[in-house]
SETIZA-192607 format. One line per 10 residues: number of its first residue (from 1); for each residue x, y, z of N, C-alpha, C, O. Coordinates in steps of 0.2 Angstrom, whole numbers, plus 2048, in hexadecimal, padded with zeros to 3 digits. Layout:
<atoms>
NUM) X/Y/Z/X/Y/Z/X/Y/Z/X/Y/Z | ...
</atoms>
This chain:
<atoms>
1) 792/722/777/794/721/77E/799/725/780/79A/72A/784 | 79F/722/77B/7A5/72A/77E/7A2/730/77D/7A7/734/77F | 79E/733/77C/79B/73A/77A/799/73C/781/79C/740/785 | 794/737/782/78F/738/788/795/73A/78F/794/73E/794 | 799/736/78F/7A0/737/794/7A4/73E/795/7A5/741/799 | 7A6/73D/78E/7AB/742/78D/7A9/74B/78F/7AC/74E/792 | 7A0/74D/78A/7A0/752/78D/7A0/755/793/7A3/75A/794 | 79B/74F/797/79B/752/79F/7A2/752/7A2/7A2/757/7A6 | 7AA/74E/7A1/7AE/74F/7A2/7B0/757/79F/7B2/75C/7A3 | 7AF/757/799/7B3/75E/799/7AE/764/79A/7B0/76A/797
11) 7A9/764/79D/7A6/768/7A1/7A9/76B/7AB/7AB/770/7AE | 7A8/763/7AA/7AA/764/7B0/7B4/765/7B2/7B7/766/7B8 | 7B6/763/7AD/7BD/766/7AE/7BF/76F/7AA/7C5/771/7A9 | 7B9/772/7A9/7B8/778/7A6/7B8/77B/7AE/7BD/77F/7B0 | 7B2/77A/7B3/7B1/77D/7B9/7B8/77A/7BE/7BC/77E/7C1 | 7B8/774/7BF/7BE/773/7C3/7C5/775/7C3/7C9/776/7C8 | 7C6/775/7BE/7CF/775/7BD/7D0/77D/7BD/7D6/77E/7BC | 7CB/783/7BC/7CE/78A/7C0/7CF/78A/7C5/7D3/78D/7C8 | 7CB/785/7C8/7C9/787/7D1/7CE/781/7D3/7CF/783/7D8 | 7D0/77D/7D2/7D8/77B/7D4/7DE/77D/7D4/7E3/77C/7D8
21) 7DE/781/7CE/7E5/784/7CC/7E4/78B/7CD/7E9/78E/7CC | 7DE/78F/7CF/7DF/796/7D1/7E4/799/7D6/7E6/795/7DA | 7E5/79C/7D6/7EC/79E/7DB/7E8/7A5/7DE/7E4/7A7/7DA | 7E8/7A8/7E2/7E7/7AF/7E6/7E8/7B4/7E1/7ED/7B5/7DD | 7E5/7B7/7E0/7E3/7BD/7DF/7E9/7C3/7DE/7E9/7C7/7E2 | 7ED/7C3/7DA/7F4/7C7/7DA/7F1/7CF/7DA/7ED/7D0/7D6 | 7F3/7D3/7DC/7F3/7D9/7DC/7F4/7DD/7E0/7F2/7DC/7E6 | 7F7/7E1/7E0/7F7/7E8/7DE/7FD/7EB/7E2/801/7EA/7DD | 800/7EC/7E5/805/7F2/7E7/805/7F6/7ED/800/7F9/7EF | 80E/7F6/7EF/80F/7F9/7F4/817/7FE/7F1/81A/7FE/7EC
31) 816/802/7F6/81B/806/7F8/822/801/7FB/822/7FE/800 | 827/801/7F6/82D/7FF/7F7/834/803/7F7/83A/7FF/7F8 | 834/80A/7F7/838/810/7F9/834/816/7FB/832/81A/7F7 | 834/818/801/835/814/805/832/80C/806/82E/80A/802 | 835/80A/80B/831/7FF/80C/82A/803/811/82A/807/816 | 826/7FF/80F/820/801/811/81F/7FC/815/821/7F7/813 | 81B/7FC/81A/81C/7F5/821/818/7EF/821/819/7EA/825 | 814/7F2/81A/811/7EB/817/817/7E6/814/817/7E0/815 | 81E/7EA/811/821/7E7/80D/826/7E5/813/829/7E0/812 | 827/7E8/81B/82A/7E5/81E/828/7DE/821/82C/7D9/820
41) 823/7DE/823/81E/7D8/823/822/7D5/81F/827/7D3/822 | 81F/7D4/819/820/7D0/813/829/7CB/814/82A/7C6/816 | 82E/7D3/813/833/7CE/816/835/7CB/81C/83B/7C9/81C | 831/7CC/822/833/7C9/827/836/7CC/82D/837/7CB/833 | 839/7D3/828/83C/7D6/82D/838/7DA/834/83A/7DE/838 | 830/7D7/833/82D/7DB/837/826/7D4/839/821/7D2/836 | 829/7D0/840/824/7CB/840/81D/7CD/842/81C/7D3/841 | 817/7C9/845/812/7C8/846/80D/7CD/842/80B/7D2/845 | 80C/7CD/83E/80A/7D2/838/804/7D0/836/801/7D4/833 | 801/7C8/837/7FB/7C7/834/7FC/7C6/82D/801/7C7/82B
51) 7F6/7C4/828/7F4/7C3/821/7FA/7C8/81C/7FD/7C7/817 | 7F9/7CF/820/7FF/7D2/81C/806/7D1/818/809/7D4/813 | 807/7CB/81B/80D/7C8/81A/80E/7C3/813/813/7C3/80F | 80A/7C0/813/805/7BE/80C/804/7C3/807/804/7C2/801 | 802/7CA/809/7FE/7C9/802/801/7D5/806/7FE/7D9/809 | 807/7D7/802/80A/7DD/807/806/7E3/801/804/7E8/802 | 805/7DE/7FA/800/7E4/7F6/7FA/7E4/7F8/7FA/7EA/7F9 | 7F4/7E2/7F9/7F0/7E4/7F9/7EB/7E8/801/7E6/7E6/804 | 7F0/7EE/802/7EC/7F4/807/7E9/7FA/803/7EB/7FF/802 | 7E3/7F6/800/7E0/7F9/7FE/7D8/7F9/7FF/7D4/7F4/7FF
61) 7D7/802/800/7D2/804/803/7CD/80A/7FE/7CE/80A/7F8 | 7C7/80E/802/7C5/813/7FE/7CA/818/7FD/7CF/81A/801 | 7C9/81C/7F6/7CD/81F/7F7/7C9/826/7F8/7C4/826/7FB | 7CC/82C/7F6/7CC/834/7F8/7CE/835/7FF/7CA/838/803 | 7D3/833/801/7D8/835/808/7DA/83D/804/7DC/840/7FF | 7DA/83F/80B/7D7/840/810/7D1/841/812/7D0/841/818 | 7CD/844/80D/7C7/844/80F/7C1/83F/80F/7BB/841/811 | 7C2/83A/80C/7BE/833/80F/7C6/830/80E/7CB/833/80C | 7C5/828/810/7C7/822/80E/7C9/81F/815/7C5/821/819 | 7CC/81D/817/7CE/817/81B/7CD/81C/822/7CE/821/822
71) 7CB/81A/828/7CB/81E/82D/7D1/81F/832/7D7/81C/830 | 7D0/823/836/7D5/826/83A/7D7/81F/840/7D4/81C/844 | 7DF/81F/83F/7E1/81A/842/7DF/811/83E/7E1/80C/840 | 7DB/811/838/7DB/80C/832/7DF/80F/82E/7E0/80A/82A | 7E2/815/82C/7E6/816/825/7EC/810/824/7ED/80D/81F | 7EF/80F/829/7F6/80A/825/7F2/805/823/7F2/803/81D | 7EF/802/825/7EC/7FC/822/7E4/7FD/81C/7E1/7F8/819 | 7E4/802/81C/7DE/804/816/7D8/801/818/7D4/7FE/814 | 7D6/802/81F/7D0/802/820/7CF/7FA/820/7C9/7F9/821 | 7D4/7F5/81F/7D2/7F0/81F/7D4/7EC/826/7D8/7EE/82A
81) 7CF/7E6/829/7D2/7E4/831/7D5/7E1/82F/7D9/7E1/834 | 7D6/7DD/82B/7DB/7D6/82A/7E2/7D8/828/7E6/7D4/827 | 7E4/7DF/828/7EA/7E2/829/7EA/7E5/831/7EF/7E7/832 | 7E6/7E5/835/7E7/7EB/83A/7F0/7EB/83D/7F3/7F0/83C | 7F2/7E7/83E/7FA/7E5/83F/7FE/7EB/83C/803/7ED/83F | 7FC/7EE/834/7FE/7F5/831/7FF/7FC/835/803/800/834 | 7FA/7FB/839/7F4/802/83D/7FB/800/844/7FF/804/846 | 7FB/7FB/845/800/7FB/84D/806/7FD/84E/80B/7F9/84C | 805/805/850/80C/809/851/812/804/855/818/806/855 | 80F/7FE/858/815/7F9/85C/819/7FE/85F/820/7FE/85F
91) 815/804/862/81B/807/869/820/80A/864/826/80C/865 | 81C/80B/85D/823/80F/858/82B/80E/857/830/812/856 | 82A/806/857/82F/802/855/82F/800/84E/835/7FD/84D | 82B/800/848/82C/800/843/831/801/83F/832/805/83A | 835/7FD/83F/83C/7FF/83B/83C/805/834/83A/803/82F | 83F/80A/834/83F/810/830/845/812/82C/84B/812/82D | 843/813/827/849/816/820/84B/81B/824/848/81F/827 | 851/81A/824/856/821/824/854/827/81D/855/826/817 | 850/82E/81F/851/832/818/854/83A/81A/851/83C/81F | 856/83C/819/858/845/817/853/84C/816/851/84F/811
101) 851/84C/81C/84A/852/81B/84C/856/814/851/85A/814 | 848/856/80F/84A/85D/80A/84D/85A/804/84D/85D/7FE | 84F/853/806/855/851/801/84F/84F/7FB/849/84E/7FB | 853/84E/7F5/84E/84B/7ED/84F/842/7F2/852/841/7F7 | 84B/83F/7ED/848/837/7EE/846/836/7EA/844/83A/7E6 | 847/82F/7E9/844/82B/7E5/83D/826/7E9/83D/821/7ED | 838/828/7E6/832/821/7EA/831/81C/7E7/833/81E/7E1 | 82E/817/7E7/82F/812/7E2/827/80E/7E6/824/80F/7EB | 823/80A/7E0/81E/808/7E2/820/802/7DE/823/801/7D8 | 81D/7FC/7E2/820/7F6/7DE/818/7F2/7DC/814/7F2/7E1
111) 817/7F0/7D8/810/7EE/7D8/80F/7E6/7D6/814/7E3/7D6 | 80A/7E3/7D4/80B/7DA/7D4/804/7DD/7CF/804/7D9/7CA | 7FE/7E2/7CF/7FC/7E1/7CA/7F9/7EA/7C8/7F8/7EE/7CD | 7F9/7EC/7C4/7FA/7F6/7C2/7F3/7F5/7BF/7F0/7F0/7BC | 7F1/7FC/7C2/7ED/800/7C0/7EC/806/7BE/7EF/80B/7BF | 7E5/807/7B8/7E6/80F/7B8/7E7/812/7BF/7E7/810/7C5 | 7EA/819/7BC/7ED/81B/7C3/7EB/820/7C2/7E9/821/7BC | 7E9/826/7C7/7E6/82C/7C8/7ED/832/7CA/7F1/835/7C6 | 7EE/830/7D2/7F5/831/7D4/7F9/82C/7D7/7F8/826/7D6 | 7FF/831/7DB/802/82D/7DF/804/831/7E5/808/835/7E3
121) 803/832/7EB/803/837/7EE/805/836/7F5/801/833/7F9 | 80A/839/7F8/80E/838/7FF/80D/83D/804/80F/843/802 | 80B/83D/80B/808/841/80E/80F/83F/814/811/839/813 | 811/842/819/814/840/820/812/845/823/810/84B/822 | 813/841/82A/811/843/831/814/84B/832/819/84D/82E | 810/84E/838/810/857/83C/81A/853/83E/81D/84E/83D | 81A/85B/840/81F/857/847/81C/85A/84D/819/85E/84E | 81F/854/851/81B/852/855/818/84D/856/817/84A/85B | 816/84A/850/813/843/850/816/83E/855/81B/83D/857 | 810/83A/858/811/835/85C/811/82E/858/80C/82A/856
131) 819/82C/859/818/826/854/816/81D/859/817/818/857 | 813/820/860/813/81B/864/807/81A/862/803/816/864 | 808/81F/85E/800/81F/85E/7FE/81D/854/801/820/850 | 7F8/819/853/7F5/817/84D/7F5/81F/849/7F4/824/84C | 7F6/81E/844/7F6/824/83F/7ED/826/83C/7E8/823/839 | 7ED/82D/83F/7E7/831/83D/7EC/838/838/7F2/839/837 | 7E6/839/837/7E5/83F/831/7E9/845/834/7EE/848/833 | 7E5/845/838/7E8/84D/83D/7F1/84A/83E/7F5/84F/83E | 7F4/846/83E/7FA/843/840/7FD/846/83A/803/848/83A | 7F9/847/833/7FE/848/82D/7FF/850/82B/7FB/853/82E
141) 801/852/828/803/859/824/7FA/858/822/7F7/852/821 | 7F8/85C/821/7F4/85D/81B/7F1/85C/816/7EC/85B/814 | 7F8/85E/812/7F8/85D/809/7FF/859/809/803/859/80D | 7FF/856/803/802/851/800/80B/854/7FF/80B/858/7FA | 811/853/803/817/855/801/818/853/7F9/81D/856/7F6 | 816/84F/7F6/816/84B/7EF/80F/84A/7EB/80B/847/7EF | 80E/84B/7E7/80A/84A/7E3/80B/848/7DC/811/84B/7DB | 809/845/7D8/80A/843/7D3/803/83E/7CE/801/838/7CE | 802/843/7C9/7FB/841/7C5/7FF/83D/7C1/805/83D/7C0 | 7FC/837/7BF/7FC/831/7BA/7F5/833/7B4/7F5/830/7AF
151) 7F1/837/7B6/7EE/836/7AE/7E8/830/7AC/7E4/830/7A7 | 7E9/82D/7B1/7E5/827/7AF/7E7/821/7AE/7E4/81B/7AE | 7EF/822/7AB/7F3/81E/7A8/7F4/817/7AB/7F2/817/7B1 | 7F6/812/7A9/7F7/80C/7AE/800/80C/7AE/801/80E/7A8 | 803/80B/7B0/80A/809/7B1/80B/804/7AF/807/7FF/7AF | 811/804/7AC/814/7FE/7A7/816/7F9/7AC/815/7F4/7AA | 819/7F9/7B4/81F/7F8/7B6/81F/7FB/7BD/81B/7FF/7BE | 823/7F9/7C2/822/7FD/7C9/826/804/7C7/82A/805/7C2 | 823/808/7CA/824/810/7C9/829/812/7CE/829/811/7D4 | 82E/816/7CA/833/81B/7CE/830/822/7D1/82F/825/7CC
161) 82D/826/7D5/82C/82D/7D5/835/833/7D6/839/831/7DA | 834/836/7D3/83B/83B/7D5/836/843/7DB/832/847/7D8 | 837/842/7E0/835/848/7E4/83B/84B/7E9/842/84B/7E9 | 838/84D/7ED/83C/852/7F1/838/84E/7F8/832/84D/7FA | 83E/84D/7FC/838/84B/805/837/854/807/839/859/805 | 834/852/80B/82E/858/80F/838/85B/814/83C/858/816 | 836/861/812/83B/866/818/839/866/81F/833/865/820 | 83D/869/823/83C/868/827/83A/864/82C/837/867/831 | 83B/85E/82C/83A/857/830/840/854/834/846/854/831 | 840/852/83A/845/850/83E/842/84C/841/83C/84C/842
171) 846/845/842/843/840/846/83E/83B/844/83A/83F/841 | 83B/834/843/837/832/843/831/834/842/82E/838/846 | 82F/830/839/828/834/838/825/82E/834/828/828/834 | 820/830/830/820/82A/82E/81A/82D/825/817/832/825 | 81B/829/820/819/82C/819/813/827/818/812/821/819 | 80D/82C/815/80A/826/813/809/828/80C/809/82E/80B | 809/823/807/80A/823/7FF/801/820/7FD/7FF/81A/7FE | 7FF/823/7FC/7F9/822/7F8/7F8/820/7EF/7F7/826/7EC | 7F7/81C/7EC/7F7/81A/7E7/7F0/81D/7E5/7EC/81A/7E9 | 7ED/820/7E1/7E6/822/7E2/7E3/81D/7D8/7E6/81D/7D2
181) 7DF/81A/7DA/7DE/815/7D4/7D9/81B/7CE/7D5/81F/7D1 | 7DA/81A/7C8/7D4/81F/7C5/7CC/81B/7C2/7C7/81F/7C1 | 7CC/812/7C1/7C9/812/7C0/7C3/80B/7C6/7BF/807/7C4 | 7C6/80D/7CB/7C2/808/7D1/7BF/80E/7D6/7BF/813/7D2 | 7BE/80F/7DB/7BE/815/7E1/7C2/812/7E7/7C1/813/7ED | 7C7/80F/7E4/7CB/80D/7E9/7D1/810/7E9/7D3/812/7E3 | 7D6/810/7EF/7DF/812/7ED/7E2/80F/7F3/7E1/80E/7F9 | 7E9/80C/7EF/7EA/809/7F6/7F0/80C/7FA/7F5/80F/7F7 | 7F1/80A/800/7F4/80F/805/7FB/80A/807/7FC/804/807 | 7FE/80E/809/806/80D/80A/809/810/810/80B/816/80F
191) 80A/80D/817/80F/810/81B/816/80E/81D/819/809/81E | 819/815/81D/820/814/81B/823/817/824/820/81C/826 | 828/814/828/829/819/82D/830/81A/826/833/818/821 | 832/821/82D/839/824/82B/83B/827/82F/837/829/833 | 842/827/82E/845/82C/834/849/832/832/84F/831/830 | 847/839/832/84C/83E/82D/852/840/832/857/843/82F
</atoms>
C-alpha cells in the first residue's frame, strides 16, 4: 500500500517542485563602463523604462552588426520590442559619462551568465550625430574604434577592456558595445550615451 502511494508522490514532486522553485532565467550581460542605459534602468536612475529594468542583461539580438543584426533604430534594444524604451533617444536626455576624446579607458562588461565569446567590440556615433533621433547605422563611424578577439574563450568573470576612446569627438555621442557570442548567432548590444 505505501509503495503504491509513495511512487506517484515522488513522481509527481520530481515535475512540480522545479517549476515551483525556478527562478528566471539569469543571463547574460551588459556594459557597465561606460553604464549602459539598460543598467540605468536597472538602477533607477532612468524611470519609465519597461521590462528592462528587471532584467538590464539580456539585449540580446542577431549578431554580424553591422552588416545584419538588429535594425536601424532597434539597435539599443537588440532588435527586441519589449526593450523598445532602449531605442528612445527621450529628446536626448539620457544621462551621459563624462569621457576625454583620445584619452586610454577602461570598459568593463558585467555579466550574470558568460559565454564563449568571439569579440568585444565598440563603435560611436559621426559628428553630427542627432542625439534627439533612435540610433541607425549611418549614425555611427563605420568600423569599430575598439576591437578585441576573445578566441572563443568564455570569461571567467566580468571583463576589463584597456582601449583608447575614438579622437576627435566633442560633445554628446553615444558608444555602442557589442558582445559578439562565438557559439549561438547571437550578440548582445550595449548603449552607452557620453559626453567628450
Amino acid at each position: 500500500m505505501r509503495k503504491r502511494f509513495t511512487l506517484p508522490l515522488i513522481a509527481i514532486a520530481a515535475v512540480v517542485l522545479p517549476v515551483l522553485f525556478a527562478g528566471p532565467a539569469s543571463a547574460h550581460g551588459y556594459s557597465s563602463s561606460p553604464p549602459a542605459r539598460s543598467q540605468l534602468c536597472a538602477q533607477g536612475v532612468v524611470k519609465n523604462c519597461g521590462p528592462i529594468q528587471y532584467e538590464p542583461q539580456s539585449v540580446e539580438g542577431p549578431k554580424g552588426f553591422p552588416g545584419s543584426g538588429p535594425a536601424d533604430g532597434r539597435i539599443c534594444a537588440g532588435g527586441l520590442g519589449q526593450f523598445a524604451q532602449l531605442d528612445d533617444p527621450r529628446g536626448g536626455s539620457w544621462p551621459a559619462a563624462k569621457l576625454t576624446s583620445g584619452a586610454s579607458y577602461t570598459f568593463t562588461w558585467h555579466f550574470t551568465a558568460r559565454h564563449a565569446t568571439s569579440s568585444f567590440r565598440y563603435f560611436v556615433t559621426r559628428n553630427g550625430w542627432d542625439p534627439s533621433r533612435p540610433l541607425t547605422r549611418a549614425a555611427l563611424e563605420s568600423t569599430p574604434f575598439l576591437n578585441v578577439p576573445w578566441g572563443g574563450k568564455q570569461p571567467t568573470g566580468d571583463v576589463s577592456l584597456s582601449g583608447k576612446l575614438p579622437s576627435g569627438k566633442s560633445g554628446r555621442h553615444l558608444i555602442l558595445a557589442v558582445w559578439d557570442i562565438a557559439d549561438t548567432g547571437n550578440a548582445f548590444y550595449s548603449c552607452a550615451d557620453v559626453t567628450f
